[in-house]
C-alpha positions as CSV (number, residue, x, y, z in Angstrom):
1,X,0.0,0.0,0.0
2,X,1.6,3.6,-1.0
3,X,2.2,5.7,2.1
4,X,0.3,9.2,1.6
5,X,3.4,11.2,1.0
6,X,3.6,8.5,-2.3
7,X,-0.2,9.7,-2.8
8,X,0.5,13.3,-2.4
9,X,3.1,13.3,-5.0
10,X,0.8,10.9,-7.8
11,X,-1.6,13.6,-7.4
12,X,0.4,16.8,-6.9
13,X,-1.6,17.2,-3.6
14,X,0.4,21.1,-2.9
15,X,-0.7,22.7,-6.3
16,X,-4.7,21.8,-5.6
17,X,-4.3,25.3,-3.6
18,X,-4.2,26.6,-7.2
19,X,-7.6,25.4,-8.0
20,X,-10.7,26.1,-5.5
21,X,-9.6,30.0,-6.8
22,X,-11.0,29.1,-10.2
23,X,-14.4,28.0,-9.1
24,X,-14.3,31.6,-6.5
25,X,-13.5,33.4,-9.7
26,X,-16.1,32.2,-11.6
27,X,-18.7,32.2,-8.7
28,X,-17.7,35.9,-8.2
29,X,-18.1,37.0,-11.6
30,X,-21.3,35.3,-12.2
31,X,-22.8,36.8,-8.9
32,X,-23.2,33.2,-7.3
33,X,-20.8,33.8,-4.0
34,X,-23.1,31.5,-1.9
35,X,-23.1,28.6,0.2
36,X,-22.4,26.1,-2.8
37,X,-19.3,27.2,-3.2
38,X,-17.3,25.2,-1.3
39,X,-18.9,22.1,-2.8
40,X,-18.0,22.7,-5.9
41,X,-14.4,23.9,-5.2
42,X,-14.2,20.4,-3.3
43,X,-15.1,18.8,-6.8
44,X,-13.1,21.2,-8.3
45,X,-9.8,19.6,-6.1
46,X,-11.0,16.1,-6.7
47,X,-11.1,16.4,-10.5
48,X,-7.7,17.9,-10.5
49,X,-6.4,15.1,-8.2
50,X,-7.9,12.5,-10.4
51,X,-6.9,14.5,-13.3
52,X,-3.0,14.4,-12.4
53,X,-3.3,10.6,-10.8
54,X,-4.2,9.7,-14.8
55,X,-1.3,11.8,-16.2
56,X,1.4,9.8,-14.4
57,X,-0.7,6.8,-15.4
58,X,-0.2,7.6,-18.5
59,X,3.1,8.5,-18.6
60,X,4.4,5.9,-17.1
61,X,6.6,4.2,-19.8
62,X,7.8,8.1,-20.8
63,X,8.3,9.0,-16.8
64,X,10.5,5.2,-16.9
65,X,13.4,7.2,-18.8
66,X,12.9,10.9,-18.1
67,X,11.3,11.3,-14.4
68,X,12.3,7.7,-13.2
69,X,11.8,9.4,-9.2
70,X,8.1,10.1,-10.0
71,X,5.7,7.7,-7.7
72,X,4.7,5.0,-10.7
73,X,8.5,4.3,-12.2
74,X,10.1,4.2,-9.1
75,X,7.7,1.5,-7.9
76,X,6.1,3.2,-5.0
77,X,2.9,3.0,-6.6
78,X,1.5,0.5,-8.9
79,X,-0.2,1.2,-12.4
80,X,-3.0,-0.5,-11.6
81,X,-3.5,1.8,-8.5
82,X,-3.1,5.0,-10.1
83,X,-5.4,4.0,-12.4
84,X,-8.3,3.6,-9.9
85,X,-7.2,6.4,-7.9
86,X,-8.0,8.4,-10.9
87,X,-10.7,6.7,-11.5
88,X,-12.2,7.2,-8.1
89,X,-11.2,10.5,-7.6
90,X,-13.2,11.8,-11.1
91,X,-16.1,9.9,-10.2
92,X,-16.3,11.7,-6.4
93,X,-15.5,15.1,-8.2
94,X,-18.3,14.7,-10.2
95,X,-21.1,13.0,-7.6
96,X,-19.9,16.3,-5.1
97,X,-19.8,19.1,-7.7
98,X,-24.0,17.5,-8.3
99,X,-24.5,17.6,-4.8
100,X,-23.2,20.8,-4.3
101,X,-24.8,22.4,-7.3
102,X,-27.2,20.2,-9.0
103,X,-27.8,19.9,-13.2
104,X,-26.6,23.1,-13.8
105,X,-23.1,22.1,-11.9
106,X,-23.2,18.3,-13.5
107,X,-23.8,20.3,-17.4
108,X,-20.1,21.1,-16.4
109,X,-18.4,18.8,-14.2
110,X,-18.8,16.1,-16.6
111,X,-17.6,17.9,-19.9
112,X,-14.5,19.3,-17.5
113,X,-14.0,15.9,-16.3
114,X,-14.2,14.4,-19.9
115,X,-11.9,16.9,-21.2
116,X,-9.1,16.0,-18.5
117,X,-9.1,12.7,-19.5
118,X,-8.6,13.6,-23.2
119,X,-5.8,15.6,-21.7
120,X,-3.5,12.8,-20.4
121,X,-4.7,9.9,-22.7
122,X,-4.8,11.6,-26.3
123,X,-4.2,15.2,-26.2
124,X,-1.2,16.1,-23.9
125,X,2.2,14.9,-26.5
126,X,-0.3,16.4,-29.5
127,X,0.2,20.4,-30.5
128,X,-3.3,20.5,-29.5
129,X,-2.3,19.8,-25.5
130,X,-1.9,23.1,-24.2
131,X,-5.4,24.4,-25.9
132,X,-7.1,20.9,-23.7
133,X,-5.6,22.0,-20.7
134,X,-6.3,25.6,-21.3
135,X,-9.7,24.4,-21.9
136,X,-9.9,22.3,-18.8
137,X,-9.1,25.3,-16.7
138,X,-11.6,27.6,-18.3
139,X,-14.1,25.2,-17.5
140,X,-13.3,25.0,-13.9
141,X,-14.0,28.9,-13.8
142,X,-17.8,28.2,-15.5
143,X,-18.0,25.2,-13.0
144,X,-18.1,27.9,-10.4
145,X,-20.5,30.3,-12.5
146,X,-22.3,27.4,-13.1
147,X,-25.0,28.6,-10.2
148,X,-25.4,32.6,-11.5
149,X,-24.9,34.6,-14.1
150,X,-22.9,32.1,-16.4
151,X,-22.1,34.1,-19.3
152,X,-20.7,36.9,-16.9
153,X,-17.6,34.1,-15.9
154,X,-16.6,33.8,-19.8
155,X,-13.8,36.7,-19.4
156,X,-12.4,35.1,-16.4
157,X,-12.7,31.8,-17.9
158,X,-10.4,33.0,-20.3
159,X,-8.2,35.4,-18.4
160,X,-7.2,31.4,-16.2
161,X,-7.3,29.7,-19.1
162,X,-4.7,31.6,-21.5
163,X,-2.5,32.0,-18.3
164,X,-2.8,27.8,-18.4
165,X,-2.0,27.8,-22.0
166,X,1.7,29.7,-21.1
167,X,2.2,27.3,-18.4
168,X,1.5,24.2,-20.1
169,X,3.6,25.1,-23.4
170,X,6.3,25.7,-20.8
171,X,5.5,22.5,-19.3
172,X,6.7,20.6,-22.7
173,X,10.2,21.9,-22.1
174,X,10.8,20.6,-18.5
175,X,12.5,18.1,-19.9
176,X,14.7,19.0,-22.8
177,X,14.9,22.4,-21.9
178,X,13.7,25.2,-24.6
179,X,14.4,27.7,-26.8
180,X,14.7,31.6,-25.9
181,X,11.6,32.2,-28.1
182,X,9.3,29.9,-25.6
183,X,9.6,32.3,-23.1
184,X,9.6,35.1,-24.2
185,X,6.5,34.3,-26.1
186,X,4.9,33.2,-22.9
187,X,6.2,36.3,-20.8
188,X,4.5,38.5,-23.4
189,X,1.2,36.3,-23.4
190,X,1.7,36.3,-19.1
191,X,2.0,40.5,-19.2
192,X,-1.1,40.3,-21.1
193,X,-3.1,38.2,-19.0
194,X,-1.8,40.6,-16.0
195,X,-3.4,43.4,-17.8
196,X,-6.7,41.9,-18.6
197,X,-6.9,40.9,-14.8
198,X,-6.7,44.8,-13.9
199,X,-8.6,45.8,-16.9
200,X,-12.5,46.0,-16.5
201,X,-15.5,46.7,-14.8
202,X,-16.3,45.9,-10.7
203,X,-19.1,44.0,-11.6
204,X,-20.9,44.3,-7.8
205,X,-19.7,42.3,-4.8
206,X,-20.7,38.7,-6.6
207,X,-23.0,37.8,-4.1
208,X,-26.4,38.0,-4.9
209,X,-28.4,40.9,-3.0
210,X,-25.1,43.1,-2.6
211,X,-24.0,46.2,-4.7
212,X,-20.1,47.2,-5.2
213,X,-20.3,49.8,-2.4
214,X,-21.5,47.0,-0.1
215,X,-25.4,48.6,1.0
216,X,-27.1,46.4,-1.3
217,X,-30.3,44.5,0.8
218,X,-28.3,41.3,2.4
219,X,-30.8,40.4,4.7
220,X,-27.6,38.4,6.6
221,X,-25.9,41.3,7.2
222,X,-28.9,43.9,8.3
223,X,-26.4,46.6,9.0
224,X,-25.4,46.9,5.1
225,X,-22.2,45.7,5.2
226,X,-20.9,43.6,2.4
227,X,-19.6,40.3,3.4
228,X,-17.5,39.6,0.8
229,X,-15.6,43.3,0.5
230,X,-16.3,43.9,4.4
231,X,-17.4,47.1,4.7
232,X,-20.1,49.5,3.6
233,X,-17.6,52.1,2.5
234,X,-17.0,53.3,-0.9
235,X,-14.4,51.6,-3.3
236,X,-11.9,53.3,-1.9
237,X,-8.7,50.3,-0.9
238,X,-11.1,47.7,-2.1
239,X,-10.3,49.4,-6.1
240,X,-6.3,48.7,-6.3
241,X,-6.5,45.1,-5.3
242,X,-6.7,44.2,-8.7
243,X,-4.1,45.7,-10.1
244,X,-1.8,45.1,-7.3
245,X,-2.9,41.1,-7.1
246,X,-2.2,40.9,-10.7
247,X,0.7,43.1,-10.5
248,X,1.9,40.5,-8.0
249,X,1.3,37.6,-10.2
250,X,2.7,38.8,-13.4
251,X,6.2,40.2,-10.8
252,X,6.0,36.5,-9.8
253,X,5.7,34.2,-12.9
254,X,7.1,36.6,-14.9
255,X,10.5,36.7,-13.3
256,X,10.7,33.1,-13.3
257,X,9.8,33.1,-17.0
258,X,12.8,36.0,-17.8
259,X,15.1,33.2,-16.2
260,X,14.4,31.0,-18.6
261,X,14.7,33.5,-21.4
262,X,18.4,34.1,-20.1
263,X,19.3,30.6,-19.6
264,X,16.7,28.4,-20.8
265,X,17.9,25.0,-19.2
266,X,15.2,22.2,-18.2
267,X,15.7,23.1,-14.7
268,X,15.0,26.9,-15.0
269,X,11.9,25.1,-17.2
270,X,10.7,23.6,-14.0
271,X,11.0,26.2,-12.1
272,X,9.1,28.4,-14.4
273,X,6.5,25.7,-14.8
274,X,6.2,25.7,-11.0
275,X,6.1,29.6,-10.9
276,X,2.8,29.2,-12.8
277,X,1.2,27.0,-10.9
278,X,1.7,28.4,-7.2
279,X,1.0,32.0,-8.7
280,X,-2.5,31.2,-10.2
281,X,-4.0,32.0,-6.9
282,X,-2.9,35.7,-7.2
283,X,-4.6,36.0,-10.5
284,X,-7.8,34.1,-9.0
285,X,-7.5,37.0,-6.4
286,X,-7.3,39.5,-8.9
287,X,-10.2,38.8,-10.7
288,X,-12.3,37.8,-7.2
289,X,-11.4,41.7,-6.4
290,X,-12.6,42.8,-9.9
291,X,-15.9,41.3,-9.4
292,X,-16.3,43.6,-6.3
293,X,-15.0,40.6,-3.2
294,X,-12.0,42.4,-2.7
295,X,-11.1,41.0,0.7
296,X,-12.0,37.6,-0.7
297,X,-10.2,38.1,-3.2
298,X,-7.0,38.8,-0.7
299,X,-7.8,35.5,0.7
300,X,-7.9,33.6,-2.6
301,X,-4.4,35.2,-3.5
302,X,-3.2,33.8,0.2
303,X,-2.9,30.4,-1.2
304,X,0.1,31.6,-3.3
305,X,2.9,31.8,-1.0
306,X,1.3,28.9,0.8
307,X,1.8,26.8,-2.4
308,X,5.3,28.1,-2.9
309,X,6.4,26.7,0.8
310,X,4.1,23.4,0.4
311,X,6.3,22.9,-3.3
312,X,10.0,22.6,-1.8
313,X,8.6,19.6,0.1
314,X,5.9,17.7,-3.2
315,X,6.7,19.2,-6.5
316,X,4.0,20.9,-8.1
317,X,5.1,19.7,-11.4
């Protein structure tokens, strides 16, 4: 039996912090910050878990000769194990994401979870791998709109999901190492997804019943204060989060990314690769804070220096 530290490398278990900000994001923008939440950010975890649990199954015969230390070549974990781990996981992502939010959360939890599969079985070694993942992510934002205003989610769906796309074209390289032009193609694509993170409008607080000043009728919360931005006040602090959460992301994964672009060996690669994935939850934040949650969206961007200790002991990547 694998101990759990052999499970919490199959599955990444560190770099799940990166996810439950997707489904927050989308939730915010689509004006859907309620009690359901958390469910589906639990299925949101689960589905990545599963999702990563299939990847090294298969990859096992590449991993053999290229990442031999991973859980499945190294012999700490069986194939056949993964497999249902996977297997498992997906199917308790998608029976808590319908629990949590019904059809309307199933009519995406099962596309997301189809499209992670396509990922690691036929997709991922194919030019058309990072657009699957970059899908997969974008879908995890809706998963979390899934309860509102879903149509309101689609720029933050896509603000996560070309960040994804930089990250997993990087992620080909970890290996090999890359080119100077891979990075600084993503850099440029990573200072535009900054921008479009502090561009647009504070759609409200993104809880039903609120307003972006906070006095809107929340019946929980008689004396008018917003509990999502936490105070009645005018924008005032609550209108630079997202510039400075994005600011912080794009400082963060960009540097690691102008590393590369100076030296691009497999290990600076890595590094980049794991960059991206710890600093998602600042861009999360910064689009939470866009929608109006300000101080939620603070919280959301928490779980990126959290990640970043959590990876020096399981690799993100």
């Amino acid at each position: 039996m694998p101990s759990l530290r052999d499970l919490a490398q199959l599955v990444r278990a560190p770099a799940a912090l990166s996810v439950p900000g997707d489904v927050v994001a989308g939730a915010a923008a689509a004006q859907a910050l309620d009690r359901r939440v958390p469910g589906l950010a639990g299925a949101s975890v689960l589905l990545y878990w599963g999702g990563m649990a299939a990847n090294d199954w298969a990859d096992r015969e590449l991993d053999a000769r290229e990442r031999p230390e991973r859980p499945i070549p190294s012999g700490r974990v069986s194939p056949g194990f993964a497999l249902g781990v996977s297997a498992g996981l997906t199917a308790a992502g998608v029976a808590l994401a319908g629990l949590a939010g019904g059809r309307r959360a199933l009519a995406v939890a099962v596309p997301l979870a189809g499209t992670i599969w396509a990922y690691d079985l036929v997709a991922k070694n194919t030019s058309a791998g990072p657009a699957v993942m970059a899908a997969c992510r974008g879908l995890d934002v809706l998963l979390g709109a899934s309860q509102g205003r879903t149509v309101r989610a689609v720029p933050a769906a896509l603000t996560v999901a070309a960040h994804t796309y930089t990250v997993t074209e990087l992620s080909r390289r970890e290996v090999s190492g890359a080119s100077r032009a891979l990075p600084a193609a993503t850099l440029a694509g990573t200072a535009a997804v900054a921008a479009a993170a502090m561009a647009g409008r504070r759609s409200g607080a993104g809880a039903r019943g609120g307003d972006s000043s906070g006095g809107g009728d929340d019946r929980s919360h008689p004396d008018g204060a917003n509990r999502w931005t936490g105070s009645r006040a005018g924008p005032g602090w609550r209108a630079l989060v997202p510039a400075v959460l994005a600011g912080w992301y794009g400082l963060q994964y960009g540097a690691a990314q102008a590393r590369v672009a100076a030296d691009p060996q497999a290990s600076r690669v890595r590094a980049a690769v794991g960059a991206g994935i710890t600093g998602l939850p600042a861009l999360q934040g910064a689009l939470v804070a866009r929608a109006g949650a300000a101080v939620l969206g603070v919280a959301v961007a928490a779980a990126a220096p959290l990640g970043r200790r959590l990876a020096r002991k399981v690799s993100p990547t």
